[in-house]
N, C-alpha and C positions, 0 to 999 in steps of 0.2 A: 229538481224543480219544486219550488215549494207551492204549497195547497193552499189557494184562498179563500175558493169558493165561500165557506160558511165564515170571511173574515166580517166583523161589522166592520163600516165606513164609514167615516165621519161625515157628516155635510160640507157642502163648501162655504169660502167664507169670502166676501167683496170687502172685507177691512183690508188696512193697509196691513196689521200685526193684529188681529183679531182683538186687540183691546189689550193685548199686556205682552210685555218682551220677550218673555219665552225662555229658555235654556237651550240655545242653539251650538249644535253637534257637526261638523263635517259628518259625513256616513262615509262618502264616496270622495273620489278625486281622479281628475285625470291634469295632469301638467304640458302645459299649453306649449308647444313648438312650432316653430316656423316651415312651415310646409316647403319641401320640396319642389314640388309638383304638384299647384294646388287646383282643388277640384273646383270645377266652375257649375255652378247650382244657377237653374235657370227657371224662378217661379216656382221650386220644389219647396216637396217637404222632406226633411230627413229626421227619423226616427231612432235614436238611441236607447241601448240597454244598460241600464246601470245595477250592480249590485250591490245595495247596501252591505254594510258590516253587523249596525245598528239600529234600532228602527226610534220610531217616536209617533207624535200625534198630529204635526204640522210639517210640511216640506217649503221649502226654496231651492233655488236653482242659481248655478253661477254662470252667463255666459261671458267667454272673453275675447275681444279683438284685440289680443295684445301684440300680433303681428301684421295684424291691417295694414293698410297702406291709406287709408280713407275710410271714411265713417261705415257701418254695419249694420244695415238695415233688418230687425224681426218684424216681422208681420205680425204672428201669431206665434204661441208658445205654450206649451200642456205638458202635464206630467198622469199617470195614472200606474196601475201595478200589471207589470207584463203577465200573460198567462201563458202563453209559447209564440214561440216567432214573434211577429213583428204586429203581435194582438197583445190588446188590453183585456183587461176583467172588466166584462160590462159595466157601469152607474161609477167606478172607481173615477173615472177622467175629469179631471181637474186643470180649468183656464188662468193660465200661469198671468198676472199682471206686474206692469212696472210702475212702481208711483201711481198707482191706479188703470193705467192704458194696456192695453189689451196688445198696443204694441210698442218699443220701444225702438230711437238708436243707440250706437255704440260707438262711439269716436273711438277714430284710429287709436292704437295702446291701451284701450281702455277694457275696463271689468265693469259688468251689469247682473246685479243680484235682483231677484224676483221677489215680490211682496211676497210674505206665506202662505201658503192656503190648508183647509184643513183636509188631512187625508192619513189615516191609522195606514203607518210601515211598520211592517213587523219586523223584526232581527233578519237580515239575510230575505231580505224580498228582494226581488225584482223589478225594477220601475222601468218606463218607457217614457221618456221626455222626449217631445215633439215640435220639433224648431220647423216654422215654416219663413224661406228668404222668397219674398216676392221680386218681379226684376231679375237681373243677372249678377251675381257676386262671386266673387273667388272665397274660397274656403281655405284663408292664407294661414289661419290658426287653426293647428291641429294638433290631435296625439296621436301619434302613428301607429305605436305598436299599442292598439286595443286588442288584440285576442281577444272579440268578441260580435260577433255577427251585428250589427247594423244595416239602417235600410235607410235609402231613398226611392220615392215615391215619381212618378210623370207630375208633371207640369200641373199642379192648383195646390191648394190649402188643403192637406188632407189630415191635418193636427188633430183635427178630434175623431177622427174616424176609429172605431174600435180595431178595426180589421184592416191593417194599413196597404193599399195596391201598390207593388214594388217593382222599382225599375230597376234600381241593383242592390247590389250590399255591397258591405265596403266593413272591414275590422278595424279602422281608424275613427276618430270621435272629431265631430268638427262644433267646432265654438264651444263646446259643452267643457269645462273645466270643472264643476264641481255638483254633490247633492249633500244637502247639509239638513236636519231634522230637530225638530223640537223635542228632548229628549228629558228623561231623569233628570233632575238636579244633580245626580252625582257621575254622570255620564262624563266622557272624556275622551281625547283624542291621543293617538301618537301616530305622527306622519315617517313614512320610512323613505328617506331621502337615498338615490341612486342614480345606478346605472341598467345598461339590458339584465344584469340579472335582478334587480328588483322591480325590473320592467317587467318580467316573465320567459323572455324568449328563449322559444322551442318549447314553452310550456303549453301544456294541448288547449287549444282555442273554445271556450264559449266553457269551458271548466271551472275556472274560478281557480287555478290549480298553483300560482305564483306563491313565495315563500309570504308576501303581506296577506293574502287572503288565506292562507293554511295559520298565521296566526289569527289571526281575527278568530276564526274557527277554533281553536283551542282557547281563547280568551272567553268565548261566547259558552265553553261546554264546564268552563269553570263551575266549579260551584256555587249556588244560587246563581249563576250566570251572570255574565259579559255586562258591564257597561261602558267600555272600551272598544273606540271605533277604531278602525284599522283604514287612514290616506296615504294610496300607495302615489308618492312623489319619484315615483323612476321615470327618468327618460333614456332612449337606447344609446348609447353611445357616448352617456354623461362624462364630464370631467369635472374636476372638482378646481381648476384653475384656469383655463382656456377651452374657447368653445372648440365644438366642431358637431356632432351631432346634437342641439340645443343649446342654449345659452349654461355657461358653464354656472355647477352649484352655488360657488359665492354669488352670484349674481343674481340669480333666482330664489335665493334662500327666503328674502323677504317677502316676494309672491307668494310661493307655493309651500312657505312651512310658515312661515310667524305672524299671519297673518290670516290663518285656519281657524275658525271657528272654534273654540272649547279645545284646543290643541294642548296638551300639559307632556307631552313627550315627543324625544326625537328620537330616530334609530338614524345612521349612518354609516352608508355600506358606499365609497367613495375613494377612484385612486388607481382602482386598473387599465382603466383608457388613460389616464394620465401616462400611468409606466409604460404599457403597450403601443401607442402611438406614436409617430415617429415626432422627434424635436422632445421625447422625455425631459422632464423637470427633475433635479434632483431632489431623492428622498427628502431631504430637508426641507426644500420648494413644498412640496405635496403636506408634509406635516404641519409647516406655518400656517397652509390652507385648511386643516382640520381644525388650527386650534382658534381660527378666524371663526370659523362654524361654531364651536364650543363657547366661544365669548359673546357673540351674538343672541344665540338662543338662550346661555344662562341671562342674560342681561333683561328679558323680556320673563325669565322665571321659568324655564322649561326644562328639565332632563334630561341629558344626553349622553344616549350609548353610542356605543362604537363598533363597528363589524370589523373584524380583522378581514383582510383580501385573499379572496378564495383562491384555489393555483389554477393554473393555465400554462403548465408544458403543454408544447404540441401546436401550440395553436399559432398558426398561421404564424410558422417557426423562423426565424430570421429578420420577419414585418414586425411580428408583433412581440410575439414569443422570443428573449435572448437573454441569455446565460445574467447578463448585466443587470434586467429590468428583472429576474427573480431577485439576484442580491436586492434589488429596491425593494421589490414588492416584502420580504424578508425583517430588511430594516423598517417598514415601516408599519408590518402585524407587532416588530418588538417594540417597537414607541407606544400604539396602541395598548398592548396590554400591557407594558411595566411603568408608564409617565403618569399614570391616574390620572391621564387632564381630563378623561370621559367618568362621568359620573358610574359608571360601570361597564365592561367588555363583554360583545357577546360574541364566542368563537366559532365563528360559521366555516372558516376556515377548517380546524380542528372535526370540526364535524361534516363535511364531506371528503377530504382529504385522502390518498389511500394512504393506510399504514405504511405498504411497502417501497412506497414513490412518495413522498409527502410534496415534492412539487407538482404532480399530477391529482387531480378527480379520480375519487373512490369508479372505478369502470360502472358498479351497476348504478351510479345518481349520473353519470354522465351521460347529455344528450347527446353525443357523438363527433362535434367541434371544439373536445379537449378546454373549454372554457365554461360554456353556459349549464347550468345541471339539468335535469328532465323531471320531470312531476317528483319524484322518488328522493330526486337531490333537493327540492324543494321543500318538500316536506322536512328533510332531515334539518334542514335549514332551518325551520319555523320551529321544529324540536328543539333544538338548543337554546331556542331561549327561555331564561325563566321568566314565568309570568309573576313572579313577584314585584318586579321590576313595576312594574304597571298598577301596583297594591294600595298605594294614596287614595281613601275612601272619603276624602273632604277637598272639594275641589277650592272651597271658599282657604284653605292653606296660604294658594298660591298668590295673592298679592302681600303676605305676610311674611311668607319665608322665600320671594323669589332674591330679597338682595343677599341672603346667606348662602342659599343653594348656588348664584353666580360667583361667589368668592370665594370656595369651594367645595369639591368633590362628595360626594354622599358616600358615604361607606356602607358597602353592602356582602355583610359577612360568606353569606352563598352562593356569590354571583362566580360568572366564568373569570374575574379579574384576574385571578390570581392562578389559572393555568399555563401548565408549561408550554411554550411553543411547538 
């Protein structure tokens, strides 16, 4: 839990941009899916936790209806820095406005960013954004798998209440897609595009414990420290060519990675729900879709690593798991590291893997579904990568050298490229 008490706080501010543009950061992310089973909010408020990566001196907010069905009514909207549960730091709360109004709507499909306001986040703070829906509304855009305690409130406006009164909680994030900060000029983003394992799952809830948050934390303990945000873009059940649990990666790519704030990298871990699901693409299919990813983002000037696909004997053996869809999964960690279409390899595979089964999870990173890893396999995860990767200390490069970097591959002498399978 980090310590605020003695934080100063900046005042707030009724500009639309306090007078000048800013150097704006994603911090946070969550990527918007189509609910289920969505929850119907009636005159509440719901109170979300976010954790920064990176901090700055100004905050904004993203909310999205981009699975609505009809326009999306906010009443009110705050941000302030959580102190535990589902409380704020006293004098921190801050009244989130749109184009000046205190409330906005959101037409169906649509994304609504918040004026800025000012508020000191420090590194790895903790924020509480407090959406109040007056009226009755379904909560049809969501992100399911939050690992992360959230609340809803009874029936009124309770957005600025320090002390939020709770009706339930819920570990899912409704409308709330992003927190983005005014940060360093030389501040930076790299979003990590996925599935449940860079979603987190079975990683311990309200932790922060997921392989994007364990790097964030290694980037932030660098020396002179971090100005490298960590947007975890996972959704559970992603495919990287056809949906099924969320709109599959090509299609979302432009949402939720290139169109990130201060964004200048990608990671992409992409490909196991393809092979595991039944109607499997072949290897080839799945690669065309990676090197669709690769052209896209170089074309806009960004970076792009690769995660080789971690094993999954075992799991849910004959459905998911088959002799067949390892050879895929096989051919298409060897495309990854020997084609150089990725600006460099990071082998996450290699680094949980058991030596003695290398189609299986090392047993102690394994949470126990022979697929998804546990804090432990997480970490080991976020170990492998190097952070030099991340090392471009002029952000001003990137409209310079993005049409060089699209037309090819960056060489990078110490990176995992060049490891054996």
């Amino acid at each position: 839990m980090l310590v605020v008490a003695a934080m100063a706080i900046a005042p707030a501010t009724t500009a639309k941009d306090g007078g000048h543009a800013g150097h704006w950061v994603g911090t946070w992310n969550a990527s918007p899916q189509a609910a289920f089973h969505p929850v119907e909010l009636n005159g509440q408020t719901v109170r979300q936790i976010v954790h920064a990566s990176i901090g700055g001196t100004r905050v904004r907010v993203r909310l999205s209806n981009a699975y609505g069905t009809e326009s999306l009514h906010i009443g009110a909207a705050r941000v302030g820095l959580r102190s535990t549960g589902a409380s704020i730091v006293s004098g921190s709360d801050r009244a989130l406005r749109f184009n000046g109004s205190e409330s906005t709507t959101i037409p169906a499909g649509a994304l609504a960013i918040s004026d800025p306001v000012n508020l000191r986040v420090p590194d790895r703070a903790d924020l509480a954004v407090s959406i109040y829906v007056p009226g009755t509304a379904l909560a049809a855009t969501e992100h399911s798998l939050g690992l992360q305690t959230n609340y809803i409130s009874p029936q009124g406006d309770f957005s600025g209440a320090d002390s939020l009164p709770t009706a339930a909680t819920t570990q899912s994030y409704y409308f709330l897609a992003g927190v983005e900060v005014d940060a360093a000029p030389n501040s930076r983003a790299v979003v990590t595009l996925g599935d449940s394992i860079t979603d987190g799952l079975h990683s311990t809830a309200d932790a922060n414990a997921r392989w994007p948050n364990r790097l964030a934390e290694r980037l932030r303990k660098q020396k002179g420290g971090s100005k490298v945000a960590v947007l975890n873009a996972g959704i559970s059940g992603n495919r990287v060519l056809d949906d099924t649990v969320g709109t599959n990666a090509s299609a979302r790519l432009d949402r939720d990675v290139l169109v990130q704030s201060g964004v200048r990298y990608l990671i992409v871990l992409q490909g196991i729900n393809d092979i595991g699901f039944p109607g499997s693409p072949a290897a080839d299919e799945i690669i065309a879709g990676h090197l669709q990813i690769i052209d896209r983002a170089h074309a806009v000037g960004l970076k792009v690593y690769g995660g080789t696909l971690t094993p999954f004997q075992a799991f849910l053996p004959g459905f998911y798991y088959t002799d067949d869809g390892e050879a895929k999964r096989q051919a298409v960690n060897q495309w990854i590291r020997t084609s150089k279409a990725y600006d460099a390899v990071i082998d996450f595979d290699k680094a949980i893997r058991d030596p003695r089964n290398p189609a299986r999870m090392r047993p102690a990173y394994d949470s126990g579904d022979n697929l998804h890893p546990n804090d432990a396999g997480y970490k080991a995860m976020a170990d492998a990568i190097d952070l030099s990767l991340f090392g471009d200390r002029d952000p001003s490069r990137r409209a310079a050298s993005s049409k060089s970097q699209s037309m090819q591959p960056e060489k990078q002498p110490a990176t995992p490229c060049r490891c054996a399978p």
